[in-house]
N, C-alpha and C positions, 0 to 999 in steps of 0.2 A: 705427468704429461699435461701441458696446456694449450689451452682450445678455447676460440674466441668462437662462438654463434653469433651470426654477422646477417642483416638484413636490411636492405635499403626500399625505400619510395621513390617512385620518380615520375617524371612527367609524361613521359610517354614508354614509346618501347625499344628508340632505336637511336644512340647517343648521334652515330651517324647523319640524323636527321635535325639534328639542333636538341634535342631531350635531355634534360639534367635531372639530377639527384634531389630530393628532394627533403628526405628526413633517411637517417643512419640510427639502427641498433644494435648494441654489441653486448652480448654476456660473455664472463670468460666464465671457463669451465676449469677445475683441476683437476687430474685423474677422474673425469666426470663426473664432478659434483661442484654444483656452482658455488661460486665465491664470496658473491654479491657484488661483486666489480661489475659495473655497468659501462657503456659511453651510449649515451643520446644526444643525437642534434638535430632539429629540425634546420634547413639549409634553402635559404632566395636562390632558385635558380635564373635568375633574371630572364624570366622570360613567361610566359604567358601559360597556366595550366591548361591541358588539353581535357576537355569534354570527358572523354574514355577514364582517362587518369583521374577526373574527379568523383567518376563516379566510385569509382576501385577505393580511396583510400580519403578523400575529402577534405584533399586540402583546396583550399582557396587561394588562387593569387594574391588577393587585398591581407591575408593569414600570412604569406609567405613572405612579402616585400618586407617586413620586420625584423627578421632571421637573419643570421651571419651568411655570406655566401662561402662558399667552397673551400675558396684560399685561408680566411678566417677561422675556420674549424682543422684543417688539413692537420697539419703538424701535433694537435691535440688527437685526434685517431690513431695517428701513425706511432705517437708514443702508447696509447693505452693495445693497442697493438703487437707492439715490438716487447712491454715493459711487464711485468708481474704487481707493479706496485711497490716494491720497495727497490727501483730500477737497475734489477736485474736484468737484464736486457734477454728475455729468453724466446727466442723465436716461437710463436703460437701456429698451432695448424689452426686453419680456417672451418669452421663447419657453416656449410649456405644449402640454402633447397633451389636448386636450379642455378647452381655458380656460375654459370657461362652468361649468364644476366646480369646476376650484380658484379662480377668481379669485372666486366667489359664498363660498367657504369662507373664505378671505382676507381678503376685505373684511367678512365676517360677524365675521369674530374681531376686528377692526382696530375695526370700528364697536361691539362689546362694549367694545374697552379704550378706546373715545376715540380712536384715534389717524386721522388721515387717510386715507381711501380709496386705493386703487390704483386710476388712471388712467391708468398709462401704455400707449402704442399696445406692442402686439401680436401676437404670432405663432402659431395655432394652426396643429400640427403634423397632429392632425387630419385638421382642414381642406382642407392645402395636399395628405394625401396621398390623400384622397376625392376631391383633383381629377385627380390622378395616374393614381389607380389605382379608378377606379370600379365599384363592385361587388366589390371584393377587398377581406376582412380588412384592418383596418388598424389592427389594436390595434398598440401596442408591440411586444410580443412576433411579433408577424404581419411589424412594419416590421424589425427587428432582423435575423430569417431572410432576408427579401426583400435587403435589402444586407450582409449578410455580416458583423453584427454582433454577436460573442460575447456571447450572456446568461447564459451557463450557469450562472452565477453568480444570477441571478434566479429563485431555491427559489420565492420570493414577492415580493408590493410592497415596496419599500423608497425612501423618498422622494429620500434622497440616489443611491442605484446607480439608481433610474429616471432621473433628470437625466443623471447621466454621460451610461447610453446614449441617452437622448430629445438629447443634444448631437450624437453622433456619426451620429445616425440625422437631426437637422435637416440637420448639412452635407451629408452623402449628399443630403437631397431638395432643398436650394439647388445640386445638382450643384459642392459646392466642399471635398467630401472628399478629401484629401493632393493639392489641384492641385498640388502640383510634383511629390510623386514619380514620378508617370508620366513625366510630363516627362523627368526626370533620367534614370529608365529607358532609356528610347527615345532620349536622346541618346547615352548609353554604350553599348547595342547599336550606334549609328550609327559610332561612333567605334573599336569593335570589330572592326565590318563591313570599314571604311577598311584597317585597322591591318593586317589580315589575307588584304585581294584579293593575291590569285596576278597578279602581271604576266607577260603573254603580249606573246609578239614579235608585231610590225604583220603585218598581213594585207597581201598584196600589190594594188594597184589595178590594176597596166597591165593596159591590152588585150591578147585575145590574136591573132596574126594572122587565123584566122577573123571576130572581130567588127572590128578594122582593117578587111578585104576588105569586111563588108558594108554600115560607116562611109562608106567609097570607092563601093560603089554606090549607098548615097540618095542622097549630095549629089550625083550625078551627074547625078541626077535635077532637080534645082536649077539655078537659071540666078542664076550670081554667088553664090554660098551668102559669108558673112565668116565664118563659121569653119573655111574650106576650106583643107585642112592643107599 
């Protein structure tokens, strides 16, 4: 199965309002295990960074105006996308934390340049950890600490290192984070364990003549007993 982890930057909060994309990060996943296939682009939304948005993520206007804008990137996402790399064309489920954000942003910039809407089914992380963990934080940063997932690295937003960890933080909540390690673990302690028992001489079973003597008076008790000695 494959699976793009997909996270975008943007200018503000509400395409609606004039807000564009600002930087895109995409890992693909295989049966949940990364690939190494990447797509980053940082992206000119021509138009002026909002206050709020620069404190969140850091990008600069003067940073930005040098970047490809939307329509120049477009068709290069849509194929790392759609493609597995040796262009098999295998449609990818999406994984996003808060999809109704970026996929509204995505397809806002997509419908600007012309190109095709994104359709494909979907994974909100979200979602799945609101069902998890109800009533508890569940930003990123909230999920990351919760499973033992180093952000420290995360000063601020940054759309490619949020995917990383939104990847590592998915398998954590599909419970299918390093399945074998543990495995592996627990067999080589087992095999440790073995390696290492102390053999002890046999315990002795016979009876002693007091339990004999008082063996000899139940069955006496018995009329014809078959295991009478």
């Amino acid at each position: 199965m494959r699976e793009i982890v997909i996270d975008t930057e943007t200018t503000g909060l509400e395409p609606a309002d004039g807000h564009r994309v600002v930087e895109i990060g995409a890992i693909e996943l295989f049966n949940h295990v990364p690939t190494g296939r990447v797509f980053h682009s940082y992206v000119n939304p021509e138009r002026d960074m909002s206050a709020e948005a620069l404190q969140v993520h850091g990008l600069t206007t003067a940073f930005l105006q040098d970047q490809p804008v939307f329509a120049e990137v477009a068709d290069a996402l849509l194929q790392f996308l759609a493609s597995d790399g040796d262009d098999n064309h295998a449609p990818a489920r999406l994984v996003i934390h808060n999809a109704a954000f970026d996929l509204v942003f995505i397809n806002h910039e997509l419908r600007r340049a012309g190109r095709p809407l994104l359709d494909s089914e979907h994974v909100d992380t979200l979602l799945v950890a609101r069902q998890r963990f109800p009533g508890a934080s569940n930003s990123l940063d909230a999920l990351c600490r919760r499973c033992n997932v180093d952000a420290t690295a995360r000063t601020r937003h940054g759309a490619l290192l949020d995917a990383e960890l939104l990847a590592e933080v998915y398998l954590w909540l599909m419970g299918g984070r390093q399945p074998d390690l543990g495995l592996v673990q627990q067999t080589a302690a087992a095999i440790v364990q073995v390696r290492e028992r102390i053999v002890r001489p046999a315990r002795p079973h016979a009876p002693s003549p007091a339990e004999l003597a008082a063996h000899e008076a139940f069955l006496s008790k018995l009329t014809n007993p078959i295991w009478h000695s």
